[in-house]
C-alpha positions in Angstrom: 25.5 -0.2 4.7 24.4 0.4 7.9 25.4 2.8 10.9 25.4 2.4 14.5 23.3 4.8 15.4 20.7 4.7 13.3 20.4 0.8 11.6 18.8 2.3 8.6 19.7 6.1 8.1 22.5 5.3 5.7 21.2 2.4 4.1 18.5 4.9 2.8 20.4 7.5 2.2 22.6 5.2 -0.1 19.5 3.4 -1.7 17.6 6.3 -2.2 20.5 7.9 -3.9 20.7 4.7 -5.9 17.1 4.9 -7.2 17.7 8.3 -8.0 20.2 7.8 -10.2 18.4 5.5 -12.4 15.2 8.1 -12.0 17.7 10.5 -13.6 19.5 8.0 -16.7 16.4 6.3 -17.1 18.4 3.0 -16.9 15.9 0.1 -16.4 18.3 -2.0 -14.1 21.0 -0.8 -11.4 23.8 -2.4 -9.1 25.8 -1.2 -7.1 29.7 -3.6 -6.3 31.2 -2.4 -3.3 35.1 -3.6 -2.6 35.6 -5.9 -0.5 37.6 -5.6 2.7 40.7 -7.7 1.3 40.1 -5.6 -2.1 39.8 -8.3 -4.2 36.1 -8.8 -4.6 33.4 -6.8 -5.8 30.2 -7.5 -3.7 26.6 -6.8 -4.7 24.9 -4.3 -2.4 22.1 -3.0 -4.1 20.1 -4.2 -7.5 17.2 -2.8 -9.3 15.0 -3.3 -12.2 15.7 -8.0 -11.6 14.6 -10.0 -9.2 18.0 -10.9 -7.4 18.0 -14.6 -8.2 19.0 -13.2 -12.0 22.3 -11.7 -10.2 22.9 -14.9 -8.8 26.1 -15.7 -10.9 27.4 -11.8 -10.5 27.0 -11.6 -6.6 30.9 -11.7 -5.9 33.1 -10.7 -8.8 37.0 -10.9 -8.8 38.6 -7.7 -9.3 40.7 -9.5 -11.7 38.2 -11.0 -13.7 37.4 -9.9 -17.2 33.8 -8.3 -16.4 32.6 -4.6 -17.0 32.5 -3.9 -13.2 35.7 -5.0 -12.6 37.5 -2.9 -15.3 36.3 0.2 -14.2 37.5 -0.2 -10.6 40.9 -2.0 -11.8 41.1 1.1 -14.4 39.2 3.4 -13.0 37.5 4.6 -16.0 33.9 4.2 -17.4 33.1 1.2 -19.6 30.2 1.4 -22.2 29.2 -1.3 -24.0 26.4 -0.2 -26.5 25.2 -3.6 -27.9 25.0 -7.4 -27.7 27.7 -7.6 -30.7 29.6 -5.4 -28.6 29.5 -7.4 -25.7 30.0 -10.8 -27.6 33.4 -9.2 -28.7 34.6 -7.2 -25.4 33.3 -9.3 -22.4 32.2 -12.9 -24.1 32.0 -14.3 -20.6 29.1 -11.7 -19.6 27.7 -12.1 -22.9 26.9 -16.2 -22.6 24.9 -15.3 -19.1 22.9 -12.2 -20.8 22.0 -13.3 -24.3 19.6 -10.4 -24.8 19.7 -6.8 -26.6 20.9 -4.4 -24.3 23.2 -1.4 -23.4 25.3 -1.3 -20.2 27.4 1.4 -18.7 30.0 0.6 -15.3 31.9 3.6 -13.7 33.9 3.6 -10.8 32.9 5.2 -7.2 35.7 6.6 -5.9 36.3 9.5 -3.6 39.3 9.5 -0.8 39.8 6.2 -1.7 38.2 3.3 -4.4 34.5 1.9 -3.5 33.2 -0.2 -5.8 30.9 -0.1 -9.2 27.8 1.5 -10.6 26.2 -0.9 -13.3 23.4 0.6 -15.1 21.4 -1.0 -18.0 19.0 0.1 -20.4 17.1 -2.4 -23.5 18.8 -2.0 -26.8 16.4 0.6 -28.3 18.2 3.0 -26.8 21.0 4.8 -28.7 23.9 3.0 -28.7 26.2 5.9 -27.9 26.0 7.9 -24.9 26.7 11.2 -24.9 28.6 14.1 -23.0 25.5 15.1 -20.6 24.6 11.6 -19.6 28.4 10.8 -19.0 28.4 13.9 -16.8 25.1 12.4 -15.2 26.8 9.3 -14.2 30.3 10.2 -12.7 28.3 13.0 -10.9 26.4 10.3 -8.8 28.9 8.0 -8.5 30.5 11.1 -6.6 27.5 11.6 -4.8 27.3 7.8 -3.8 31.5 8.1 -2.8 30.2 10.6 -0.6 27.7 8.8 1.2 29.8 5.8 1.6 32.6 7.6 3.3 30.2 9.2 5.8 28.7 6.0 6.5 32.0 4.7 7.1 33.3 7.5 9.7 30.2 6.9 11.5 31.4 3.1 11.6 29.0 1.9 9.4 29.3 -1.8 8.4 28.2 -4.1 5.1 25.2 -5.4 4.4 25.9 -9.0 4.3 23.5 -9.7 1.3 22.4 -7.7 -1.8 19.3 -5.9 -1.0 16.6 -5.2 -3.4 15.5 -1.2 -4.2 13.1 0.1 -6.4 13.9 3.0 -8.4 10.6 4.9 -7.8 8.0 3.8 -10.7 6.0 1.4 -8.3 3.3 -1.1 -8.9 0.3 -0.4 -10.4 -3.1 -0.6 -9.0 -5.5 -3.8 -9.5 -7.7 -2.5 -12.0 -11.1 -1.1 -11.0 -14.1 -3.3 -11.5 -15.4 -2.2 -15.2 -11.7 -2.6 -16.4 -11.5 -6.1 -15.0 -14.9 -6.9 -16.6 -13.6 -5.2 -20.0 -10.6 -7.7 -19.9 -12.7 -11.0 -19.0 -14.6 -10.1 -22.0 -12.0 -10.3 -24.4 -11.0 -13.8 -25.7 -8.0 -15.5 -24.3 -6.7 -14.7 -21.0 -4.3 -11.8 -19.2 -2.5 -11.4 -16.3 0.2 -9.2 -15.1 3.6 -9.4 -13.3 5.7 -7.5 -11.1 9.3 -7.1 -12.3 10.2 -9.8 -9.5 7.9 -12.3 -11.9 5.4 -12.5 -9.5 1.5 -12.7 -10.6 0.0 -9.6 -9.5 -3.9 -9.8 -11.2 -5.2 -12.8 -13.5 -8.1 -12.6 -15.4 -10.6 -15.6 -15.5 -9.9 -16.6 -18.6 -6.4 -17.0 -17.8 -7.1 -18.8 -15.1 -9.1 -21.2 -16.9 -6.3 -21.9 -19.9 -4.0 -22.2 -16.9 -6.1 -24.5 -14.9 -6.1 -22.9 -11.5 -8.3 -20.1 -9.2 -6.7 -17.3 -9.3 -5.9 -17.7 -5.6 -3.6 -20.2 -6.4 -2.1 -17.7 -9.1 -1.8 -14.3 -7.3 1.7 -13.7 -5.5 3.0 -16.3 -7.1 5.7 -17.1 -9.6 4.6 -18.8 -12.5 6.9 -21.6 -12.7 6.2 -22.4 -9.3 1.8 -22.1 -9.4 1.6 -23.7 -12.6 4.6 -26.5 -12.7 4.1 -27.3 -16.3 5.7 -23.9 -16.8 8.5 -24.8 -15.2 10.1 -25.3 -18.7 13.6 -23.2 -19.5 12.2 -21.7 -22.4 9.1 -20.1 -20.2 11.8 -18.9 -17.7 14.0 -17.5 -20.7 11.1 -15.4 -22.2 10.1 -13.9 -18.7 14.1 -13.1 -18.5 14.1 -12.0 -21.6 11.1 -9.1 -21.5 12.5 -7.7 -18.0 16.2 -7.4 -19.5 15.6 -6.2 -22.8 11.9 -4.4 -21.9 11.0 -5.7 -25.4 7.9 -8.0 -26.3 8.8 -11.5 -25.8 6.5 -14.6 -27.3 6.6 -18.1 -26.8 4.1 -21.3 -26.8 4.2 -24.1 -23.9 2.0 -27.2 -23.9 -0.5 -27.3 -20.9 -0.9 -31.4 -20.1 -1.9 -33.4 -22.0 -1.7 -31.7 -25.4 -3.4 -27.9 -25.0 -1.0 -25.9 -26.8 -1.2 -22.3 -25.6 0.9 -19.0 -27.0 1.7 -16.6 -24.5 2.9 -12.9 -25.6 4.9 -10.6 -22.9 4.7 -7.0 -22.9 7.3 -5.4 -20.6 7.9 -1.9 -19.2 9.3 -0.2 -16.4 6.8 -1.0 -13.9 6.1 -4.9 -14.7 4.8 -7.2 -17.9 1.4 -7.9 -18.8 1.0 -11.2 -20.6 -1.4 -12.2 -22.4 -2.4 -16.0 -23.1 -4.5 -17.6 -26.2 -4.8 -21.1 -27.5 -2.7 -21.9 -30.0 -4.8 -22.2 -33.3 -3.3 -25.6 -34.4 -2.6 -28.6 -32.1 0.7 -29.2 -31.1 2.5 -32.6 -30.7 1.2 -35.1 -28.8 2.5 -35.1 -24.8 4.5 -38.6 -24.1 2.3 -40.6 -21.8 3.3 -41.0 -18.4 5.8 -42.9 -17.2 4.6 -45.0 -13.6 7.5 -46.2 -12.4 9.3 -42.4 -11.9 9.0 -38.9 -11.8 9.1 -37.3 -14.8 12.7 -34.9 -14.4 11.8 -31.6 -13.8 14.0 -29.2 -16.7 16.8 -27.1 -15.5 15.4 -23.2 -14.9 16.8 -21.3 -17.5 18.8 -19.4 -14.8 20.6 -22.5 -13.6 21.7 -23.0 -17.4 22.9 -19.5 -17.7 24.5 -19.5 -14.6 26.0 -22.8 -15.5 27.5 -21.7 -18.8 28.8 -18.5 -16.7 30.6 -20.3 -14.4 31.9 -22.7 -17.0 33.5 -20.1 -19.0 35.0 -18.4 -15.8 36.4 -21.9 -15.2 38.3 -22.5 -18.5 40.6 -18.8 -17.2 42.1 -20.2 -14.2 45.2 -21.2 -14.0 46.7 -22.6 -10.9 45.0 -24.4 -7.8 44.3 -21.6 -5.8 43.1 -19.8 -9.0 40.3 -23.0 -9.0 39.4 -22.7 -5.3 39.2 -18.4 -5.3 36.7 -19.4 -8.3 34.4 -21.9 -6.6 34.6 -20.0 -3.3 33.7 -16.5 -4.5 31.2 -17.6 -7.0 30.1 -21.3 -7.2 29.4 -21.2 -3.0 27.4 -17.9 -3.4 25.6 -19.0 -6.5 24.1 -22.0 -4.6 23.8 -20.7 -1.0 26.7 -23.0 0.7 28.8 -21.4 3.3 31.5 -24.2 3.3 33.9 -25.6 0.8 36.3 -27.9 1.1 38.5 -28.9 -2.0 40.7 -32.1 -1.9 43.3 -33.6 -4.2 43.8 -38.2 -3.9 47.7 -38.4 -3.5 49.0 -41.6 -2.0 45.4 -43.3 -1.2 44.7 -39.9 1.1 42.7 -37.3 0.9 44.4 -33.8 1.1 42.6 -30.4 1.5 44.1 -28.0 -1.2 41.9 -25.5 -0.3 39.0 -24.1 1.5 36.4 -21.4 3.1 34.3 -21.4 6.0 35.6 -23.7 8.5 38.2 -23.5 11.4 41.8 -24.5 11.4 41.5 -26.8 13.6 38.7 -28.8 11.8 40.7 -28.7 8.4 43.8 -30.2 10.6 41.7 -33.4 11.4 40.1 -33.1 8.0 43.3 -33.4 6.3 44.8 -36.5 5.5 42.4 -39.1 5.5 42.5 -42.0 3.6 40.6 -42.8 1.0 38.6 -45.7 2.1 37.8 -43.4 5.1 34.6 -44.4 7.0 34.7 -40.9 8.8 33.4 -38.4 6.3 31.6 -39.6 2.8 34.1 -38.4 0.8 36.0 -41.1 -0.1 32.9 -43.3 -0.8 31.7 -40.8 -2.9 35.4 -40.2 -4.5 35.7 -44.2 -5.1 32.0 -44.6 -6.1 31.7 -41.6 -8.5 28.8 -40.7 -7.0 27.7 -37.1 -5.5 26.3 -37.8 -2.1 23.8 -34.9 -0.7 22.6 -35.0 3.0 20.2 -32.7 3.8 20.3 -32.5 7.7 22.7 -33.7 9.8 19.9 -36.7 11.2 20.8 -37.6 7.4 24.7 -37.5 8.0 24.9 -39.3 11.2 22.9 -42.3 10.2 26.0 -43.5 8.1 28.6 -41.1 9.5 27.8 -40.2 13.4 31.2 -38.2 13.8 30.7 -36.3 10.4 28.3 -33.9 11.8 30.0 -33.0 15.1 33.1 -32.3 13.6 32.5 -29.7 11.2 28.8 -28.1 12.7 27.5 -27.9 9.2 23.9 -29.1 8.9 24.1 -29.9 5.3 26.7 -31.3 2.7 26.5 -31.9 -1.1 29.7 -34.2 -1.8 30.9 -34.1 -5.6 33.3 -36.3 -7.1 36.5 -34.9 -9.7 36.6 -37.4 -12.2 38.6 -37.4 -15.6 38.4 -40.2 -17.9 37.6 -42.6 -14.8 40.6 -40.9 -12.8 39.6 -39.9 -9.5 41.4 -36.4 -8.9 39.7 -35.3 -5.6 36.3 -34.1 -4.0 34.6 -30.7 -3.7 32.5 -30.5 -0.8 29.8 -27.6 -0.6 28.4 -27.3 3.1 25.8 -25.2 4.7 25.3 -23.8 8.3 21.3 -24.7 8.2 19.4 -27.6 6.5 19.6 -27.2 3.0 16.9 -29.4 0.6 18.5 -30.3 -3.0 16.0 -30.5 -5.7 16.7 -32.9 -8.6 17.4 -30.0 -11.0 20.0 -28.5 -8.5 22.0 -32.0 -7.8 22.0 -32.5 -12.2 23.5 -28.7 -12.4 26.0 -29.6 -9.5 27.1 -33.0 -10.7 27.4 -31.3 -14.2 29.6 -28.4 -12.4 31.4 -31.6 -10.8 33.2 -32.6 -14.6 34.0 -28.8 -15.3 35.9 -28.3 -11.3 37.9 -31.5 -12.2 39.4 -30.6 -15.7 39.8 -27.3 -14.5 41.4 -28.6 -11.1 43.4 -31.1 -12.9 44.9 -28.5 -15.4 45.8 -26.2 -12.4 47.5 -28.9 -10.6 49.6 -29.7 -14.0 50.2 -25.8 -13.8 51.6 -25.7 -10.6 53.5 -28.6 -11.0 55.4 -27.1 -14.1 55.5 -23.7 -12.4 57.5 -24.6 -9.3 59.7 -26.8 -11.7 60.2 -23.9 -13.8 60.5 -21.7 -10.9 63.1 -24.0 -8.9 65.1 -24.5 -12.4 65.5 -20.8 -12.4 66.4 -20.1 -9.0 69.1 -22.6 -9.5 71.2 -21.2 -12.2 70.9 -17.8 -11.0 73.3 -17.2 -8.1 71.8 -17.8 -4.8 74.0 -15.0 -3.6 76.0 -12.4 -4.9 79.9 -12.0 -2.9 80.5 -8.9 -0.5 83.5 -6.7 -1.7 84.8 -4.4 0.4 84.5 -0.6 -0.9 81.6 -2.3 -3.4 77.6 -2.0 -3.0 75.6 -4.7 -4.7 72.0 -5.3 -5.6 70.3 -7.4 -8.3 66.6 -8.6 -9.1 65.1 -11.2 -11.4 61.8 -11.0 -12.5 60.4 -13.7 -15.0 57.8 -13.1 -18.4 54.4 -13.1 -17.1 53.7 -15.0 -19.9 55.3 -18.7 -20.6 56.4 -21.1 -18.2 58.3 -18.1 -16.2 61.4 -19.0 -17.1 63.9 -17.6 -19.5 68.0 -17.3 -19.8 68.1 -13.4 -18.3 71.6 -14.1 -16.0 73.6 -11.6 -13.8 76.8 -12.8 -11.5 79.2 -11.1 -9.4 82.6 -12.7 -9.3 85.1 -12.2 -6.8 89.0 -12.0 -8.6 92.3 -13.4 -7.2 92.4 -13.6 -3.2 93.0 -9.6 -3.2 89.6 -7.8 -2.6 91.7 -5.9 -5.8 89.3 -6.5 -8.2 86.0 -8.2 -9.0 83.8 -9.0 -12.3 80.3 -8.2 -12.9 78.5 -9.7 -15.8 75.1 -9.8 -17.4 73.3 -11.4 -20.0 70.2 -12.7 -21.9 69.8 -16.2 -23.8 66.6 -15.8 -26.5 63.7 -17.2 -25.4 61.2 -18.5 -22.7 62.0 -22.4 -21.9 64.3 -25.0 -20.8 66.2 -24.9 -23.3 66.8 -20.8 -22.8 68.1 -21.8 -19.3 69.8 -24.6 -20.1 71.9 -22.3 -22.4 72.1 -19.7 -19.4 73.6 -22.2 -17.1 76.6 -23.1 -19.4 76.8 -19.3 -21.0 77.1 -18.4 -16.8 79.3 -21.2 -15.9 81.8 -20.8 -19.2 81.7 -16.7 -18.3 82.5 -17.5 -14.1 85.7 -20.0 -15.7 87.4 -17.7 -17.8 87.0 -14.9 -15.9 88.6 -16.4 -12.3 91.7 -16.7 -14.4 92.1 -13.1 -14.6 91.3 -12.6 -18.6 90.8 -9.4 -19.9 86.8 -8.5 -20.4 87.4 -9.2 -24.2 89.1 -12.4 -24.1 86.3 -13.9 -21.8 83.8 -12.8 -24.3 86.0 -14.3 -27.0 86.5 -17.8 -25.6 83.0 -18.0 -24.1 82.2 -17.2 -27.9 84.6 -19.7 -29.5 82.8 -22.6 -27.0 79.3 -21.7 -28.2 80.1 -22.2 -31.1 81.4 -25.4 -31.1 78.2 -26.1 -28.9 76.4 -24.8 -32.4 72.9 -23.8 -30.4 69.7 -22.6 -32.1 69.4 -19.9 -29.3 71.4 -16.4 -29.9 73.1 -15.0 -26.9 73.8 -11.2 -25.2 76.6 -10.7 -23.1 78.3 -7.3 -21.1 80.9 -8.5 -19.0 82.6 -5.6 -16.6 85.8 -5.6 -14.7 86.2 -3.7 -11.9 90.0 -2.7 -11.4 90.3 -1.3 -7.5 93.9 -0.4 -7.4 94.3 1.1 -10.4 90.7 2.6 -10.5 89.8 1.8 -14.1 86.3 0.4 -15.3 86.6 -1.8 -18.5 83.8 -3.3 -20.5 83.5 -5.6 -23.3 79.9 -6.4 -25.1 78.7 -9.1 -27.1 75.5 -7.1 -28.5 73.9 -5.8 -25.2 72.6 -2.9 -24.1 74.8 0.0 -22.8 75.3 0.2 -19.4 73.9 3.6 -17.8 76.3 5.1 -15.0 75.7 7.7 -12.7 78.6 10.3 -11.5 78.9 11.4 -7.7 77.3 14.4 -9.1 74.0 13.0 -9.6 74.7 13.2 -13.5 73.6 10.1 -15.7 74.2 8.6 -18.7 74.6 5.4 -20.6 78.2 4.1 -21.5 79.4 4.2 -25.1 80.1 0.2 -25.5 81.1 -0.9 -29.0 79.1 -4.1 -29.2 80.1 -6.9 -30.8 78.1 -9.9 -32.5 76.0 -12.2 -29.9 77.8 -14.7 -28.6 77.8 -18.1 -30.9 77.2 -16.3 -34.1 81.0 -15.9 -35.1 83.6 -18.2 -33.5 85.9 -15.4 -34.9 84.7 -12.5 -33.8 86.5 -9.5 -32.1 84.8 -7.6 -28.8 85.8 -3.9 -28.9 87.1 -3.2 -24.9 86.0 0.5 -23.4 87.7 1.9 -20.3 86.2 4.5 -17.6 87.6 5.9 -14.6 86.3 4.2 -11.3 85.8 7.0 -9.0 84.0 6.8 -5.2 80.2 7.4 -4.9 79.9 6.1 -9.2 76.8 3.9 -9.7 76.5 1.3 -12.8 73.2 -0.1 -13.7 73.8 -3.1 -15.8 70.2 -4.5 -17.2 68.7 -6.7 -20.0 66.2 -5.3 -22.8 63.0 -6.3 -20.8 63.6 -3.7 -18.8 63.8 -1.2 -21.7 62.4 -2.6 -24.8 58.5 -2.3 -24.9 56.3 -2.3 -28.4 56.7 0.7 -30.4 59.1 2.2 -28.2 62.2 3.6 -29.7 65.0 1.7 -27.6 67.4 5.0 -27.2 64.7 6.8 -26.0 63.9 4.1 -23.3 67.4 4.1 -22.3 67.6 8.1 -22.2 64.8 7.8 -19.5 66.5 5.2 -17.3 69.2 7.3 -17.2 66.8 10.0 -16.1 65.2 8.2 -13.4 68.7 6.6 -11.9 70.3 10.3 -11.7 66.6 10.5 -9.8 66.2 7.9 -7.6 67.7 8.0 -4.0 70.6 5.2 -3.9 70.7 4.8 0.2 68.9 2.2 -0.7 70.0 -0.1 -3.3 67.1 -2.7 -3.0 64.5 0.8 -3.0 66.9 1.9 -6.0 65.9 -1.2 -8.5 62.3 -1.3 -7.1 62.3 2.5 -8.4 63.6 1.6 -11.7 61.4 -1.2 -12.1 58.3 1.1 -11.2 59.1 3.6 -13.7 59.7 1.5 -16.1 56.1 -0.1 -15.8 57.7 -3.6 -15.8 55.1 -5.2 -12.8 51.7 -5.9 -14.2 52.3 -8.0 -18.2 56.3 -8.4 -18.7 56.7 -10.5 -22.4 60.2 -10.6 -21.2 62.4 -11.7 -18.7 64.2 -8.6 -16.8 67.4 -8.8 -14.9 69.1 -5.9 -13.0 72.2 -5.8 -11.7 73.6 -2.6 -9.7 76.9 -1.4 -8.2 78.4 1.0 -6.4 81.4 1.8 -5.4 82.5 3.9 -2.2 
């Protein structure tokens, strides 16, 4: 963060508060998440201990994803993880991008409000417990960082739009003097050392010589990038390896044409020294060189890591907008784009499902266009199943000259969604400056391609069933419920968050003779989570609204509603309270077919639920009798007729649950009906994972 006054006062009061902390836990890497604006995002501000590339998959993480940061902001609590196995088991996600022995702590920083994460890390030969001080240690400064950031943010500081880099204090080391450098050439073999961001920081001349290059060519270098044949995963993975897990680290690589050469890490908090000897037997001869091409240069282990990463995030999504949220917040970030545009094929055109980073207006002319489109490369590249990159826009415009003026990007990469030969759309990745893509960047993009579509693909099927589901539902309930003089009615019906959000919770309100005299009020729940649930609603509903317009007593709609169910012999079981509400003479009778009590509350504020004999569900027993209960009606009483989502939760005793909606009705202020049931519903911790449908249905009379 900075502030206006001073660009850089709170940035180093933040960083240097940062450092501290891992001075003081002796954690060997940090980060620090802060919210984003919207509050759905964690952003990295500040890393330690890795070069920032490694945090490349981890810059932006959703606030819903299942990642250590992210559940201790969601739950504001401190997460430990104390070992690999640990991590396999709690956060497998995490654990396929850091496949090394290690302990990790994240703990909320919150003051006035929520802030972000702390993430510290430590290798795996620490204890794997932490104890009561360092716990103490931790939440302290995350108060202390709260701090900071709130008076950063009076001041009007602002964000820091990428993560920035701090050391925590230990600093480099200095090049050796010149007996200690003549002490190492002598011995055999070679050594060098690296800073913690991998670059070279002193070669010996042996090294240099079983490297092949002066050591000018070497120093402030990485070694993947000074020496290209150790641009090879495995030599990436080991240098990964040491700085993560500060433990030795050994590997061998083959120096062109066959030098084998084993080269030994030795990490700590200020860098790795390395030390490089000839292997003592030869390894396998190197293939000879092919003329006609380039030899492919290997993936960096990073790329793989981060490929598997976002892989595994993209098997969790579950609608469209899931998919594009995903790709924007962390496939654009992971490669560097600044634009994404996601299209579906529907009806030979191209429609834009979702994207980031460019204008309305261009996404209006953007939209639509067919698939044999000239315009833009997308449909070549859709019909083709080829990725197309461009570079620079002089690239663009030599094939599409409008391309380029319309969006203002100065580089594109164009992937193609295929399944099983099926085009299903295009993600485009665009950038606001030239942007070169290597070979090993286009393979990891055209392999992220496949893993967008299938995801993409399943999310559309999603949605699809979703809004079918959803529009199935909404048209058996009652799209409105019938005003009654003297009468106050609300109701609400909220869906399983599990399923296809459907189920056979019902409520109606049903308006009696053409006297506002009297009126019936009924509610009910069919087992299960499908069509076949609703189905059953709609005719359990429709048979209830019948027999009921003909004036029958509560018990003889319950009884012929029975007798037809089962003639109609379902699988599904069926719960039923059916209420009539008698104006002129002021009585209250009820009938049940094994629901859950009503709970009433007097004018005096006093609650409790109604004594209903139940009788067997409905369809069980074509001869079954339905005990009827009577009540006086009196001005200012309020009914609250629900089903057992709202009451029944695992290892709750169901008596109890209805004792303390009683107890929060008598509570809750009733000027509001609509405010009533979200109060209920609150209490009753019904919003974030329902395993059953809820329906609530409430009326009062004045």
């Amino acid at each position: 963060m900075t502030a206006t006054g001073d660009p850089d006062l709170d940035a180093d009061a933040l960083d240097a508060a940062f450092a501290e902390t891992m001075r003081r836990t002796g954690a060997s890497i940090g980060a620090l998440y802060l919210l984003a604006p919207d509050g759905r995002l964690l952003c990295l501000d500040v890393l330690s201990g890795v070069p920032v590339e490694f945090a490349s998959p981890w810059t932006r993480v959703p606030l819903a994803s299942p990642a250590p940061v992210a559940d201790a902001v969601r739950e504001d609590r401190l997460v430990w993880v104390g070992s690999q196995e640990e991590m396999v088991r709690c956060y497998p996600r995490t654990a396929v991008a850091l496949p090394y022995p290690l302990a990790l702590v994240a703990a909320p920083v919150t003051g006035a409000r929520r802030w972000g994460s702390l993430l510290l890390m430590w290798p795996a030969t620490r204890p794997p417990y932490m104890t009561q001080r360092e716990r103490g240690n931790i939440n302290s400064s995350c108060r202390r960082l709260a701090r900071l950031l709130e008076e950063a943010a009076e001041r009007g500081g602002s964000r820091r739009e990428r993560p920035r880099a701090v050391s925590a204090g230990t600093g480099r080391r200095a090049a050796p003097e010149p007996a200690v450098a003549d002490f190492v050439d002598r011995l055999p073999g070679g050594s060098c050392a690296l800073d913690l961001e991998g670059r070279i920081t002193y070669v010996s001349s042996g090294a240099c010589e079983l490297l092949g290059r002066e050591a000018g060519q070497l120093l402030g270098t990485l070694p993947w990038q000074s020496v290209r044949w150790l641009d090879d995963p495995a030599c990436e993975d080991g240098y990964r390896a040491a700085v993560i897990s500060r433990e030795p680290v050994s590997f061998s690589a083959c120096r062109p044409p066959n030098h084998w050469l084993d080269i030994h890490l030795y990490p700590d908090a200020s860098g790795i020294s390395a030390r490089i000897v000839p292997v003592g037997a030869p390894g396998p001869p190197a293939p000879a060189p092919r003329r006609t091409a380039p030899a492919a240069v290997p993936a960096r282990a990073g790329r793989l890591y981060q490929l598997t990463h976002l892989a595994a995030g993209l098997t969790e999504v579950v609608g469209v907008q899931d998919v594009v949220d995903l790709v924007a917040d962390q496939i654009m970030p992971a490669f560097g784009a600044q634009g994404l545009v996601l299209s579906t094929a529907e009806a030979g055109r191209l429609r834009i499902t979702g994207h980031r980073g460019y204008p309305a207006e261009t996404i209006r002319r953007l939209d639509g266009l067919p698939l044999d489109t000239t315009f833009t490369p997308a449909g070549q590249a859709l019909g083709s199943g080829i990725p197309a990159f461009f570079a620079n826009p002089e690239e663009m415009r030599r094939i599409y000259p409008e391309a380029p003026l319309v969006s203002g990007k100065k580089a594109w990469a164009f992937l193609p969604l295929i399944i099983s030969s099926r085009p299903v759309g295009v993600c485009i990745l665009s950038y606001d400056s030239p942007h070169e893509f290597p070979a090993e960047e286009r393979a990891v993009l055209t392999s992220l391609a496949g893993l967008i579509a299938q995801a993409f693909d399943r999310a559309r099927l999603y949605d699809i069933k979703h809004d079918l589901a959803h529009g199935l539902q909404q048209a058996l309930l009652p799209r409105g419920l019938p005003t009654l003089d003297g009468l106050r009615v609300a109701a609400r019906y909220l869906p399983a968050t599990r399923g296809m959000e459907i189920g056979g919770d019902f409520y109606d309100l049903i308006r009696l003779g053409d006297s506002a005299d009297a009126a019936a009020a009924v509610i009910g729940d069919v087992q299960g989570h499908n069509v076949a649930a609703a189905a059953l609603m709609g005719q359990v509903r429709t048979a209830v609204h019948a027999h009921a317009t003909l004036g029958t007593p509560p018990d003889r709609v319950l009884h012929r509603t029975n007798r037809l169910l089962a003639e109609l012999a379902p699988d599904l079981f069926t719960s039923c309270l059916y209420v009539h509400l008698d104006f002129a003479r002021e009585r209250v009778s009820l009938a049940s077919a094994g629901h859950p009590p009503p709970v009433l509350r007097l004018p005096d504020g006093g609650s409790r639920a109604v004594v209903v004999p139940p009788g067997p569900l409905l369809g069980v027993d074509p001869d079954a009798v339905f005990p009827l209960v009577e009540i006086p009606l009196t001005r200012g009483m309020l009914l609250a007729l629900y089903t057992d989502g709202l009451v029944e939760t695992p290892g709750t005793d169901l008596e109890d649950a209805i004792t303390r909606l009683a107890r929060h009705l008598a509570d809750a202020d009733d000027r509001d009906l609509d405010g009533l049931i979200d109060t209920l519903l609150g209490k009753a911790e019904t919003t974030a994972h329902r395993i059953d449908d809820i329906a609530l249905l409430v009326l009062q009379c004045e």
